[in-house]
C-alpha beads as a LAMMPS data file, in Angstrom:
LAMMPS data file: protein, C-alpha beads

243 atoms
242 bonds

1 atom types
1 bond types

-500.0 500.0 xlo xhi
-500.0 500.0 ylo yhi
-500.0 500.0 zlo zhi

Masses

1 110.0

Atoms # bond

1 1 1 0.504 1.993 20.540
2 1 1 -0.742 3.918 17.776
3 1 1 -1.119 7.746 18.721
4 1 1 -3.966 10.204 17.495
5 1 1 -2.072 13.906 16.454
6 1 1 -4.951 17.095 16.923
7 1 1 -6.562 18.339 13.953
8 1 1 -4.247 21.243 13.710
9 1 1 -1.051 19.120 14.535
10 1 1 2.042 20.477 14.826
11 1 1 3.215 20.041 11.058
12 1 1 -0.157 21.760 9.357
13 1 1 0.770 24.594 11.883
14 1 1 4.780 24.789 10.637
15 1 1 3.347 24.554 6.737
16 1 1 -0.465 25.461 6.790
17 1 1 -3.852 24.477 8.040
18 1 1 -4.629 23.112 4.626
19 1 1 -1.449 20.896 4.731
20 1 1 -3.476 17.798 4.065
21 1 1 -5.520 19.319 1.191
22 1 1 -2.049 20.867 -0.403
23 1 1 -0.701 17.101 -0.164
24 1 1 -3.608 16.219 -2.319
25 1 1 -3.037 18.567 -4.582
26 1 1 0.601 17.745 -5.778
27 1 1 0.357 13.675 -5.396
28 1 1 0.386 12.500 -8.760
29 1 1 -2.408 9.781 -8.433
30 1 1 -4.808 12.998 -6.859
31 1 1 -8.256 11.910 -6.899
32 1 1 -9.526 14.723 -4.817
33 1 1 -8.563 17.115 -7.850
34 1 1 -12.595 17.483 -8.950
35 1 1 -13.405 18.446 -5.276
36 1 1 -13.684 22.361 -4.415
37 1 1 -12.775 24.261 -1.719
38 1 1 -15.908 24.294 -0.324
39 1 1 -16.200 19.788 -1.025
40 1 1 -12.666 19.632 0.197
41 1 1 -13.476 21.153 3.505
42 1 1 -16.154 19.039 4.650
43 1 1 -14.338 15.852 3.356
44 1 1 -11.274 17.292 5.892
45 1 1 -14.015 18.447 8.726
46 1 1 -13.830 15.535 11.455
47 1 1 -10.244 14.302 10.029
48 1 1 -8.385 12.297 12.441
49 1 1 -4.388 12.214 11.951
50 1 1 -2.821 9.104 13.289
51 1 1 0.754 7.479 13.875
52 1 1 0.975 4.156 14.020
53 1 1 4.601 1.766 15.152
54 1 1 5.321 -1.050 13.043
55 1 1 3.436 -3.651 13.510
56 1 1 0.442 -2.034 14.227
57 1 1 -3.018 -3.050 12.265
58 1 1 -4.332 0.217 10.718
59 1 1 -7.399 -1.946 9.116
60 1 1 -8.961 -5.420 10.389
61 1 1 -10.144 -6.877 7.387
62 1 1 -14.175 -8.199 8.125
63 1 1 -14.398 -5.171 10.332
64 1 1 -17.039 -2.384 8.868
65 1 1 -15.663 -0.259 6.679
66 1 1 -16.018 3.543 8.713
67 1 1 -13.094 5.180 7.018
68 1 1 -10.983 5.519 3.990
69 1 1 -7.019 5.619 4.916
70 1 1 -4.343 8.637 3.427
71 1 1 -0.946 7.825 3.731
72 1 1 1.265 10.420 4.760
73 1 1 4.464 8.865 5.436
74 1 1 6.073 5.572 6.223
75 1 1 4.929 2.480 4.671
76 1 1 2.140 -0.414 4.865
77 1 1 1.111 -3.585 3.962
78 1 1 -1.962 -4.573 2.790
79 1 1 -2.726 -8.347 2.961
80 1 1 -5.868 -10.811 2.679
81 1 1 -6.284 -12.741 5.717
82 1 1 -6.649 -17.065 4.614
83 1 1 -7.648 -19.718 6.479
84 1 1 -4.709 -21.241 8.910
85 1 1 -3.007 -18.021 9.365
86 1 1 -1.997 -17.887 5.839
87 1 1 -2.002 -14.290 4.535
88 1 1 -0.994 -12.867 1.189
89 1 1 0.020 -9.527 0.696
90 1 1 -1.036 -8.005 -2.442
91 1 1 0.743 -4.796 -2.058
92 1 1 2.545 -1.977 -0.198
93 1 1 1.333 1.355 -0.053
94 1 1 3.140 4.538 0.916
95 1 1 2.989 7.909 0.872
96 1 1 0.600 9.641 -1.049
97 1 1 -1.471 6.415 -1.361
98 1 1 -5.363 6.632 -0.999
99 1 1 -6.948 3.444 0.481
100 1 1 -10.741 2.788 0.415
101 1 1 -10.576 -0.982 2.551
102 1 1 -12.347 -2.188 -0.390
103 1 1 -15.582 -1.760 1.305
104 1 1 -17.007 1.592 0.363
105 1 1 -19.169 -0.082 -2.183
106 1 1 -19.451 -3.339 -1.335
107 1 1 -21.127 -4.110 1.720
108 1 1 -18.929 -1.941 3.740
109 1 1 -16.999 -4.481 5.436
110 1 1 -13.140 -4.151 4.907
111 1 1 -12.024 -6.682 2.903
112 1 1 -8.493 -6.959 3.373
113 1 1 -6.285 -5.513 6.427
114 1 1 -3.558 -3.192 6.306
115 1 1 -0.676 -3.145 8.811
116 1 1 2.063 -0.743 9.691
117 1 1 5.416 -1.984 8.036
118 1 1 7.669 1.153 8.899
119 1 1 6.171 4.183 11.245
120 1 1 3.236 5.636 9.481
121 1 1 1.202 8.494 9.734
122 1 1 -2.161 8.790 8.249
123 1 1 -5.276 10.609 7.926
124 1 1 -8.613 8.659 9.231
125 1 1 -11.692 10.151 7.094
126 1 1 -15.165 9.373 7.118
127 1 1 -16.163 7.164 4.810
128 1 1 -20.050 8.816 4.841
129 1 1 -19.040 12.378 3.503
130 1 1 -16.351 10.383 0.529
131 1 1 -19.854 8.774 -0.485
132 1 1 -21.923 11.914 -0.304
133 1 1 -19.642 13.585 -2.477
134 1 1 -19.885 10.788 -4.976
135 1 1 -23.054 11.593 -5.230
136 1 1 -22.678 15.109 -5.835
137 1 1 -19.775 15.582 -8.287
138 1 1 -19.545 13.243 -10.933
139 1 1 -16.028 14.216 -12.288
140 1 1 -14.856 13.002 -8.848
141 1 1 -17.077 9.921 -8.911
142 1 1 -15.075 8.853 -12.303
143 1 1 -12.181 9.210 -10.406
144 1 1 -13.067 6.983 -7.723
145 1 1 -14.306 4.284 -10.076
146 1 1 -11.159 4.719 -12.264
147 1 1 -9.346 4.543 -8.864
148 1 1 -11.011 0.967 -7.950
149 1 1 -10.580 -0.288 -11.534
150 1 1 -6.876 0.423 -11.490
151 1 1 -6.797 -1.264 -8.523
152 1 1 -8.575 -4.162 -9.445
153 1 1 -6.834 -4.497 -12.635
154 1 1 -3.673 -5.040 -10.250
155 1 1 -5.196 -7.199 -7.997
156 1 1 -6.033 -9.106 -10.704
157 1 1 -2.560 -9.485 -12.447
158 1 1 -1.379 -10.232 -9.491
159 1 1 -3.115 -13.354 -8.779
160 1 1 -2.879 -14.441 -12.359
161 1 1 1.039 -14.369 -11.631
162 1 1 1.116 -15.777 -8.382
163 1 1 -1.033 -18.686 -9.792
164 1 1 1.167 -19.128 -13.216
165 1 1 4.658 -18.244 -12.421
166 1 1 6.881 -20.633 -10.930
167 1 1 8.546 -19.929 -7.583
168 1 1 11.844 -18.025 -8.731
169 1 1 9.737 -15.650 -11.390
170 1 1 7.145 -15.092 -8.178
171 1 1 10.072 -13.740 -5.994
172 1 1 11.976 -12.489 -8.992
173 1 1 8.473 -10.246 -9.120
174 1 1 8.608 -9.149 -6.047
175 1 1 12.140 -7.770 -5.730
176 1 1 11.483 -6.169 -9.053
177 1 1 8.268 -4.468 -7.912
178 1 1 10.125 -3.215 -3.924
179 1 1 12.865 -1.536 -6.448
180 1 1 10.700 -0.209 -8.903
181 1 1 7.317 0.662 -7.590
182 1 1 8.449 1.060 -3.816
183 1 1 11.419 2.178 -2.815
184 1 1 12.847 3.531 -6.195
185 1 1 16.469 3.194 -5.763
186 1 1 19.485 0.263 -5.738
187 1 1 20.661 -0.914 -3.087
188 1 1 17.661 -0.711 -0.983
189 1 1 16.693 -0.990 3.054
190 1 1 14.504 -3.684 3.449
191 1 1 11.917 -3.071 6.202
192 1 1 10.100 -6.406 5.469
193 1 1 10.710 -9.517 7.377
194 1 1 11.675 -12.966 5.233
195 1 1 8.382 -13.876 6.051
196 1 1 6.868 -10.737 4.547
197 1 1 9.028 -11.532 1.471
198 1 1 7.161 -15.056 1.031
199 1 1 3.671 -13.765 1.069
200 1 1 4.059 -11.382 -0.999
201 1 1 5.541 -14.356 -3.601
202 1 1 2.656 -16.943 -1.722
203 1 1 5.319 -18.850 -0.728
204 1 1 6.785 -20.692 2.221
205 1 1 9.615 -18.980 3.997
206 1 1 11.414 -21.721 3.793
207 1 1 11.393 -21.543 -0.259
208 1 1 11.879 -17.592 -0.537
209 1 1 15.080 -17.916 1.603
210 1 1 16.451 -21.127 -0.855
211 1 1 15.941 -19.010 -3.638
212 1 1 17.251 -15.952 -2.392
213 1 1 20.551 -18.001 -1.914
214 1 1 20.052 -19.350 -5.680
215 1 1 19.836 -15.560 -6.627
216 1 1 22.880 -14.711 -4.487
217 1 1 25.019 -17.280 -5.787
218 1 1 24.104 -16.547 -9.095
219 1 1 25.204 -13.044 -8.927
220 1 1 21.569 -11.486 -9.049
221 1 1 21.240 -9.706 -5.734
222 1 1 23.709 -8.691 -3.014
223 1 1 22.377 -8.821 0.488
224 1 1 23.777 -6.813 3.216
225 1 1 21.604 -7.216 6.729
226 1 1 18.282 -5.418 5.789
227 1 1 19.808 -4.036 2.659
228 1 1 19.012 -5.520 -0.686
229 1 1 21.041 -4.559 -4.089
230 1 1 19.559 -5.864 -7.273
231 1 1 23.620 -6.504 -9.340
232 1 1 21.719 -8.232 -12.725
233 1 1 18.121 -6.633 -13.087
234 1 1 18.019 -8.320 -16.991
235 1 1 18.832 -11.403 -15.751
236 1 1 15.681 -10.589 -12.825
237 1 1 13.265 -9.601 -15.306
238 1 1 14.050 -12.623 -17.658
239 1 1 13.392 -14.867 -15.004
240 1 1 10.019 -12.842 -14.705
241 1 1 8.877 -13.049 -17.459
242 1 1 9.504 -16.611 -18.005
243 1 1 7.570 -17.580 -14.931

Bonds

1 1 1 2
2 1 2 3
3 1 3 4
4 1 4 5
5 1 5 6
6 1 6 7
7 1 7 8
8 1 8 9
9 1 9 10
10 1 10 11
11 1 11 12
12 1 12 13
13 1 13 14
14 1 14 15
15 1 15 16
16 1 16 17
17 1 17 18
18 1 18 19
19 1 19 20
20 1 20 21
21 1 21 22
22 1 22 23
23 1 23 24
24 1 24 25
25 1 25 26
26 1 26 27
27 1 27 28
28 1 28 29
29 1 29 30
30 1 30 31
31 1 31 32
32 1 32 33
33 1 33 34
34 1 34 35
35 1 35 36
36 1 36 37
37 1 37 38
38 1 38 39
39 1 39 40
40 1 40 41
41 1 41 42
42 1 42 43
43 1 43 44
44 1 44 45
45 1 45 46
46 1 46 47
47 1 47 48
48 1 48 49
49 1 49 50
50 1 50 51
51 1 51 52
52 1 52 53
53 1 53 54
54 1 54 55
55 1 55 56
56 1 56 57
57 1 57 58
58 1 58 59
59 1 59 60
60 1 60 61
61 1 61 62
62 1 62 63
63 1 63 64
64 1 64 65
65 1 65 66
66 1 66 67
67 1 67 68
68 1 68 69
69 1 69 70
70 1 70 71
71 1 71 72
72 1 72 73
73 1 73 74
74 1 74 75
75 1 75 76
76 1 76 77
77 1 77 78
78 1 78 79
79 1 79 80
80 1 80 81
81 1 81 82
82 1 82 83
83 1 83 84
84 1 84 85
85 1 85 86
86 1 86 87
87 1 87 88
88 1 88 89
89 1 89 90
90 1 90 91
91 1 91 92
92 1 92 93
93 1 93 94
94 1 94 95
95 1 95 96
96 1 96 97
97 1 97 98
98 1 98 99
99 1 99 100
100 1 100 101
101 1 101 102
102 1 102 103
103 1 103 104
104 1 104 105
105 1 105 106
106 1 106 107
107 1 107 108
108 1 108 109
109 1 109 110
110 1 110 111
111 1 111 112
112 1 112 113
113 1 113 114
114 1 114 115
115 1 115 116
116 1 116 117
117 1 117 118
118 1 118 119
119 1 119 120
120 1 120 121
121 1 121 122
122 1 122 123
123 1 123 124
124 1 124 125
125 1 125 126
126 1 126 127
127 1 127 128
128 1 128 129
129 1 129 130
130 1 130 131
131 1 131 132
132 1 132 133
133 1 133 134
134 1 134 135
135 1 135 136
136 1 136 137
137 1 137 138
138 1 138 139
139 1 139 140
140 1 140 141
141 1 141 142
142 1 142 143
143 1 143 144
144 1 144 145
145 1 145 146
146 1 146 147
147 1 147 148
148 1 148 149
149 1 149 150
150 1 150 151
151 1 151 152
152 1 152 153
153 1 153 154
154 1 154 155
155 1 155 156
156 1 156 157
157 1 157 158
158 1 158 159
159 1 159 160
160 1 160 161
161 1 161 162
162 1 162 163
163 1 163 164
164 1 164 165
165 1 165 166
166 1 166 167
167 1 167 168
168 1 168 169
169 1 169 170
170 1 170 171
171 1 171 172
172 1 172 173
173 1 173 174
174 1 174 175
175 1 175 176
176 1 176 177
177 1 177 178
178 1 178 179
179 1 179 180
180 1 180 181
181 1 181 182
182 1 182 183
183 1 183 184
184 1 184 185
185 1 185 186
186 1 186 187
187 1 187 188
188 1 188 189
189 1 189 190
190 1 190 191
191 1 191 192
192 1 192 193
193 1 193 194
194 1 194 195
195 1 195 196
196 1 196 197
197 1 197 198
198 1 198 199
199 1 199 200
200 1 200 201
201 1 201 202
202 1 202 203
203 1 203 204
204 1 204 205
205 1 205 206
206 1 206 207
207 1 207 208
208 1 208 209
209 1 209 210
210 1 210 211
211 1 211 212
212 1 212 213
213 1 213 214
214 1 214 215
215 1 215 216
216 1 216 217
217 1 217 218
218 1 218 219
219 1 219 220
220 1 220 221
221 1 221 222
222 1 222 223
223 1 223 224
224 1 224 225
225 1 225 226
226 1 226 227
227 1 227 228
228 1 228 229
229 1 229 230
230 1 230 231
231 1 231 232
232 1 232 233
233 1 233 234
234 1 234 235
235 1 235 236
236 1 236 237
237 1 237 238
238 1 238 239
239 1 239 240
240 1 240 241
241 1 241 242
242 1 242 243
């Protein structure tokens, strides 16, 4: 069960009460940098900080879209629901990572969900005062539109790859992007299920694990129970970028 932490938890006490705005401050992607002290404060008035266990839905996608998501540790999922139980997760998100459920301007319904992968611990804010301040400070609104556009622009190479790449540079893809992008080191502890693996590649399970074995045997990738080590990352990217 997913656990609420008070306002003034027990970490913002050990560091400061302006923990949460300080973590803004030093994440490289900060879009809260435009905001004052004054802007910051009401955007952290009414905060709720969260843990969630693995497994856990932090967002129902078609749900309405209340609150915007900050990461503070562990690590998520973020998947579109499809029809038969078929979902496709379109990326990860960790630490640091601001998420808007895709709904702030659009409707405000979530559009995709987000699920605990690893323990996580976020921040719950209110979606109402993120708008008002939109409003009010335009060097922060450009940062939330350049914010969505990045975002989009990913969303959008991703489906052009999952829809033109062949199976082995789809799952060549994604080990690239958990050793690159996510977890930033070789060999790497792999949190994700097999099944996990094949939606991120929008494949069967089935598939991912043949060509996981093809990858093995080839001398690509080492696997070690959860542990993944990339061995020939040239040989991975190839295969990427020849689809």
């Amino acid at each position: 069960m997913s656990k609420i932490i008070e306002k003034d938890c027990t970490i913002c006490d050990q560091q400061n009460k302006d923990c949460c705005k300080n973590c803004f401050k030093i994440h490289e992607h900060n879009i809260f940098k435009c905001l004052n002290v004054e802007q910051l404060d009401y955007l952290m008035d009414k905060k709720q900080r969260i843990q969630y266990n693995p497994g856990e839905t932090i967002i129902k996608q078609n749900t309405s879209s209340t609150q915007v998501i900050c990461i503070n540790e562990g690590i998520a999922k973020l998947y579109v629901e499809g029809a038969k139980g078929k979902n496709l997760i379109v990326k990860l998100v960790g630490k640091g990572n601001f998420i808007t459920g895709g709904g702030l301007f659009n409707g405000n319904v979530q559009h995709f969900t987000i699920a605990a992968v690893t323990p996580v611990s976020c921040c719950l804010i209110d979606s109402s005062r993120l708008s008002k301040l939109f409003t009010e400070n335009n060097d922060f609104a450009v940062e939330l539109m350049r914010h969505h556009a990045v975002r989009g622009n990913n969303l959008l190479k991703k489906m052009v790859n999952l829809t033109q790449k062949y199976m082995p540079g789809r799952v060549a893809d994604t080990l690239l992007y958990l050793k690159n992008d996510i977890f930033k080191e070789n060999p790497f502890k792999m949190p994700l299920t097999r099944q996990d693996l094949a939606d991120m590649s929008n494949m069967t399970k089935e598939s991912l694990v043949r060509i996981l074995q093809q990858f093995k045997e080839s001398k690509l990738i080492k696997t070690q129970g959860s542990t993944i080590e990339i061995l020939d990352e040239n040989s991975l990217l190839s295969i990427s970028k020849n689809g």
